[in-house]
N, C-alpha and C positions, 0 to 999 in steps of 0.2 A: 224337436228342441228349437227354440229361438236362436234368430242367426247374431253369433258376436262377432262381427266384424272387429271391431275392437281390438280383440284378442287376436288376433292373427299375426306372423312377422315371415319377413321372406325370410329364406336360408339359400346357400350357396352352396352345390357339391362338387365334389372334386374327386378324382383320383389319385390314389397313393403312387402307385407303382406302376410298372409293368404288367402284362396278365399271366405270366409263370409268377412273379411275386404276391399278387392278386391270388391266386388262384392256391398257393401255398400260405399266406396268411387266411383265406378262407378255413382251408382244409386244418390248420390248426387250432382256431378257433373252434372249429364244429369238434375236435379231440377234447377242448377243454369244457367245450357244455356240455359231451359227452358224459364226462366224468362228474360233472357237477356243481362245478369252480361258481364262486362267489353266484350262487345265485340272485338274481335281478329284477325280475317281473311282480306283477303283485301281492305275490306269497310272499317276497321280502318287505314289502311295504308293511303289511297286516302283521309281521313276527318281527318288525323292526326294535320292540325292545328287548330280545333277546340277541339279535345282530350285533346291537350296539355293543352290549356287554364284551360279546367276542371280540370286535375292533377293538376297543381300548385298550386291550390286553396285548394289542401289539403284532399281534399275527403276522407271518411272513410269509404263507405256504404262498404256490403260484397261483397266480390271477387272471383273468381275463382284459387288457389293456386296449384302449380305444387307440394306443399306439402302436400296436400291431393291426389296425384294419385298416383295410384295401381301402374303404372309400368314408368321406369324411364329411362333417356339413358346418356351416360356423352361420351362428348371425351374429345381428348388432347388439350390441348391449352397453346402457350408459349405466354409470356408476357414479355416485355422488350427487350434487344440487350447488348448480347448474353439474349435467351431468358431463364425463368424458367418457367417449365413444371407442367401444374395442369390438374387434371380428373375434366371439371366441366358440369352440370347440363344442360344440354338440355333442353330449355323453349321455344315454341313456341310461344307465346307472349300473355298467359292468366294469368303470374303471376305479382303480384307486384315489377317491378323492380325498377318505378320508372325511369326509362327510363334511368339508369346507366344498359345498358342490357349484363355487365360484371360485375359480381360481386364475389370477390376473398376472400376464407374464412381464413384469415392464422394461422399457429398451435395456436399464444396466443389468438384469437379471441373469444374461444372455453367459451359459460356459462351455468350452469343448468346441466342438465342428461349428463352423460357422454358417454352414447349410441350415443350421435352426434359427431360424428368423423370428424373434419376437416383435412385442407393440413396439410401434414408432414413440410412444410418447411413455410419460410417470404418469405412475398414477397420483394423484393431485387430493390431500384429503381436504373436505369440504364441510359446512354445517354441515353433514349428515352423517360424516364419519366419525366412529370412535375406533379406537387402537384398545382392543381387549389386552395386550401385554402378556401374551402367547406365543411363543414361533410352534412351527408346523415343518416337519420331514419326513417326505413321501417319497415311496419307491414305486416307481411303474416298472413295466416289464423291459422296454426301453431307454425309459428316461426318470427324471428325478425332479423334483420341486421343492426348496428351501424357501422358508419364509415366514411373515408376519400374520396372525389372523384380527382381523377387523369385521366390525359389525357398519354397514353402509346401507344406504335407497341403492335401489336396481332396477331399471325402468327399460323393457321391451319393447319394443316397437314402437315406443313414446306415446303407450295409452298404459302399458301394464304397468305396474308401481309398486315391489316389492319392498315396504322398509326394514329397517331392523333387520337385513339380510345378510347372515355370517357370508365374510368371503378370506381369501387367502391370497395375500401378496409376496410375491417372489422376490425373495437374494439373488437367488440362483435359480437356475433350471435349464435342464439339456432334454432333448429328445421330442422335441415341438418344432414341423416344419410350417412358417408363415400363419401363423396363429397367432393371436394377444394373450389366449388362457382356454379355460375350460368353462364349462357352463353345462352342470346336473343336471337335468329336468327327468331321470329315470326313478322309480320308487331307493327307498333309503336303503342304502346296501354300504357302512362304514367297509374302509378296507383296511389295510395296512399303513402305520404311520408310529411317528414319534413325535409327544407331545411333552413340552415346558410343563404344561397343567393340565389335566386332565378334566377339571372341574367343571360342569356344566356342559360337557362335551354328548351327554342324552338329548340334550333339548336343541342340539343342531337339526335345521332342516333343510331339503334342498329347496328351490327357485320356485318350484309349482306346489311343496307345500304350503312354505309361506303365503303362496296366495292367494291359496283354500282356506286357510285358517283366518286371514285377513278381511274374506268375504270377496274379494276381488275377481275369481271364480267360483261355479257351482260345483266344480267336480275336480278332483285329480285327475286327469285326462290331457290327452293330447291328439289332434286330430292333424295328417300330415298328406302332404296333396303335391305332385312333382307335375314338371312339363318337360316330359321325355323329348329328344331330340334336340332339346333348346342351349342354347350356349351356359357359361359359366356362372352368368352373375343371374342371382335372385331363381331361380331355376327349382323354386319350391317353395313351399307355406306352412308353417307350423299356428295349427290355434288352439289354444290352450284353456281346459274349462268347458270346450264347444265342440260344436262341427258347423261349420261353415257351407251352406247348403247350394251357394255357388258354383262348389267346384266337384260336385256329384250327380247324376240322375238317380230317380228311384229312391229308396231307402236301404239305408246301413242296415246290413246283416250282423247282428250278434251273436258269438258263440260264448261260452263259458271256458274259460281256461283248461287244459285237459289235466285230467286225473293221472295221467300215465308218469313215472317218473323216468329220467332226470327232466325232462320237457315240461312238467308243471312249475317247474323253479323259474320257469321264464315266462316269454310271452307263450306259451305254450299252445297248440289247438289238433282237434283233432281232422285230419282230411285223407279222402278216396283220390287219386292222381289215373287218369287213364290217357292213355293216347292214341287218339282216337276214338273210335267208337268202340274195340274190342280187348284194347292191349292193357292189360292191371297193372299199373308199376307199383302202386300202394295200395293195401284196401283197411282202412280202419285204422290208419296208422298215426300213430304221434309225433309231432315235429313243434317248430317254432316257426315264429316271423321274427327277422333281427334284420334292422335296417343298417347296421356294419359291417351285416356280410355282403358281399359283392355281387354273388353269382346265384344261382338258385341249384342248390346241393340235395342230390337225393341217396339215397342207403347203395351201396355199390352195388348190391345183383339188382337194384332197379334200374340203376346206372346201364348195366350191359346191355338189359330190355331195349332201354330207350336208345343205346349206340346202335343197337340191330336192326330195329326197326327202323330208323333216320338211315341206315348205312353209314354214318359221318365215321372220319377215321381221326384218332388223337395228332396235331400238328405238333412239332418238334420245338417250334420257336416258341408259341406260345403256350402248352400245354392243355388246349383248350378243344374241343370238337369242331372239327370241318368239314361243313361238305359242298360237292359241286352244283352248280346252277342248277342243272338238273334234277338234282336230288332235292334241293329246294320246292322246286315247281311239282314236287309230288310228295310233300311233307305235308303231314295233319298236324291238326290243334292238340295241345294239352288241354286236358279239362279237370281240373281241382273242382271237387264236392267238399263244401267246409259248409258245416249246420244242412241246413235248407236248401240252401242255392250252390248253383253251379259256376264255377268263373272260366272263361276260356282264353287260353294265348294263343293266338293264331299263330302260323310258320313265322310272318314277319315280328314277333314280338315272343318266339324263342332265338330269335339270332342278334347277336350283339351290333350298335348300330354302327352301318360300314363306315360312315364318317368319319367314327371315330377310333376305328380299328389302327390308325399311328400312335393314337393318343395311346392305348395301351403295346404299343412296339408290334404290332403285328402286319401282315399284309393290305396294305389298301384293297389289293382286288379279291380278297378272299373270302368265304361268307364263317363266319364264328357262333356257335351256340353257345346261350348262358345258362343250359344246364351241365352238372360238373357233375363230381363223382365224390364223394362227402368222405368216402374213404372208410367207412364201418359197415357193416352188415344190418339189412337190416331186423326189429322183431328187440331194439335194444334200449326203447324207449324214447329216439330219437331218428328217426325215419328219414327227416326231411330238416333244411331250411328255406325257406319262403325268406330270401335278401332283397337286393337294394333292383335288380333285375324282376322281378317280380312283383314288389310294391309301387315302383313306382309305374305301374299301369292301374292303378285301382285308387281309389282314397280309403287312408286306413287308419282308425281311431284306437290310442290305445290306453282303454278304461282302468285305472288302477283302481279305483274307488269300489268301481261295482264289479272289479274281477273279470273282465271280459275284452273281449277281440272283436272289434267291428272291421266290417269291411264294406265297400260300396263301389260302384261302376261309374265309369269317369269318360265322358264323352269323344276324346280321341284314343282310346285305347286301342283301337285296331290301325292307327298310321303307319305308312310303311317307312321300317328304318333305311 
């Protein structure tokens, strides 16, 4: 595929918590896709007008919330003409938007605890805005969002140009730390919401539809590329429509979504996990990729394999796998089989980076692995998740158009944390 630089915008990530909080919003998460909660991947895209029906109707059951995860990612995003610039929330499309999958927090909107920081600025309407004469109230798991919906231009990375882009302006809202808003780009999954009018509420789309259908992109797709180790700001790239052939060697592996259920509802795939050259922690097994979860979570009796063979022993403070220097220096590679190819994590790129082991409240001189224990058995259609520890060693595209999971090899993946 042709390289669209164009399409590309940095994103920023960030840690939510601690790694006991970390590591128990993981572990509830992987309970609620377990069970099946608002599915998201591109089976909701392709059965979005049966979704839709459902959302309208009001639905309240429990949800999967981008305000319960551990790690977060925001870019820039202008709004209006001349545009104003906000940091917002990166949602792949497991939270309650409500299918307004822009959604803009501005400084008076701000209720409750004062630890939620909204935009410094208003939002400012401009030629390009119209006020549909709607309000919008949404429940997150969380937090909550009151507000106006408006049709506005939405312009990424000051080449993408979305017009005519339903968004949602906030009265109110609580449960957003240092965030402007939210920003959709996962396939169409309406959630829970209370609407003035319902009318017209079908032909909502989110950010990367509009842009497929505008011609602006060739594809619903999004290709995501991080620089492990690196500090806070810009610290990854989303291109959207592409793949950016910069920031890969080799060619992307495709697989097709897997068949197994609750895991087909998502990014779902299917993968062999061994450690080392003998030890089977998965063989055929079903999971997901989800860049909100933290850690890289595997079926619990794969969990013990892999604590026995590392020797690592659970730490108290953080909840997380430890072990000594030693044990280190005679630790093997994981090796994931997804499709065709093989991907390897060396010792140094299953251990959390010590750097930044404050950052998640744990020991400086300690060494931490980021595989965890997912908490289910596995053989239950959800084996595995492949998070935020695990992709960001690879570049990973994710196809909703043509129903599939790429993955490709990224030239520092083997640096030592």
């Amino acid at each position: 595929m042709s390289r669209f630089i164009i399409n590309s915008v940095p994103f920023e990530t960030r840690l939510c918590h601690d790694a006991k909080q970390i590591l128990a919003r993981d572990q509830v998460r992987a309970k609620k896709l377990l069970a099946g909660l608002q599915p998201h991947g591109p089976s909701a895209f392709h059965n979005k007008n049966a979704t839709k029906r459902d959302s309208i109707t009001g639905s309240t059951r429990e949800s999967i919330d981008i305000t319960d995860a551990g790690v977060a990612y925001s870019v820039p995003v202008g709004v209006g003409q001349p545009p104003t610039m906000f940091s917002l929330l990166i949602d792949t499309g497991s939270s309650n938007t409500s299918g307004h999958d822009l959604l803009i927090f501005p400084s008076l909107s701000l209720t409750g605890d004062l630890r939620w920081i909204g935009a410094d600025k208003d939002y400012a309407p401009t030629s390009t805005s119209i006020d549909n004469q709607r309000t919008i109230d949404i429940s997150y798991g969380s937090g909550a969002f009151t507000g106006s919906e408006y049709t506005d231009q939405v312009t990424l990375g000051g080449n993408l140009v979305a017009k005519k882009q339903s968004i949602g302006i906030a009265s109110s809202v609580r449960g957003f730390s240092g965030v402007d808003g939210i920003l959709g780009i996962g396939p169409v999954n309406l959630a829970s919401g209370t609407y003035s009018d319902t009318k017209g509420l079908e032909a909502i789309s989110p950010v990367t539809e509009t842009l497929f259908n505008s011609g602006v992109i060739p594809t619903i797709s999004i290709g995501m590329s991080y620089f492990p180790g690196g500090g806070a700001i810009a610290n990854g790239e989303i291109t959207f429509g592409a793949t950016d052939t910069a920031k890969f060697t080799g060619s992307i592996n495709y697989v097709p979504i897997t068949t197994i259920n609750p895991a087909d509802q998502y990014w779902g795939i299917d993968e062999d996990l061994t450690y080392g050259n003998d030890i089977q922690l998965l063989r055929s097994s079903a999971g997901i990729v989800d860049i909100s979860t933290t850690f890289l979570l595997i079926a619990s009796d794969s969990f013990k394999v892999y604590r026995r063979a590392t020797g690592a022993e659970v730490d108290d403070a953080t909840g997380l796998l430890t072990i000594t220097e030693s044990q280190f220096l005679n630790m093997e590679s994981l090796f994931f089989t997804i499709g065709s190819e093989t991907y390897e994590l060396t010792p140094d790129a299953q251990i959390w980076p010590r750097g930044l082991n404050e950052t998640i409240e744990g020991d400086k001189d300690k060494i931490y692995l980021i595989v965890a224990d997912m908490g289910s058995p596995s053989g239950a259609g959800l084996d595995f998740i492949n998070g935020f520890a695990f992709l960001q060693r690879f570049y990973s595209v994710f196809d909703t158009t043509n129903r599939r999971f790429g993955l490709a090899r990224m030239k520092f993946m083997k640096e030592v944390n």
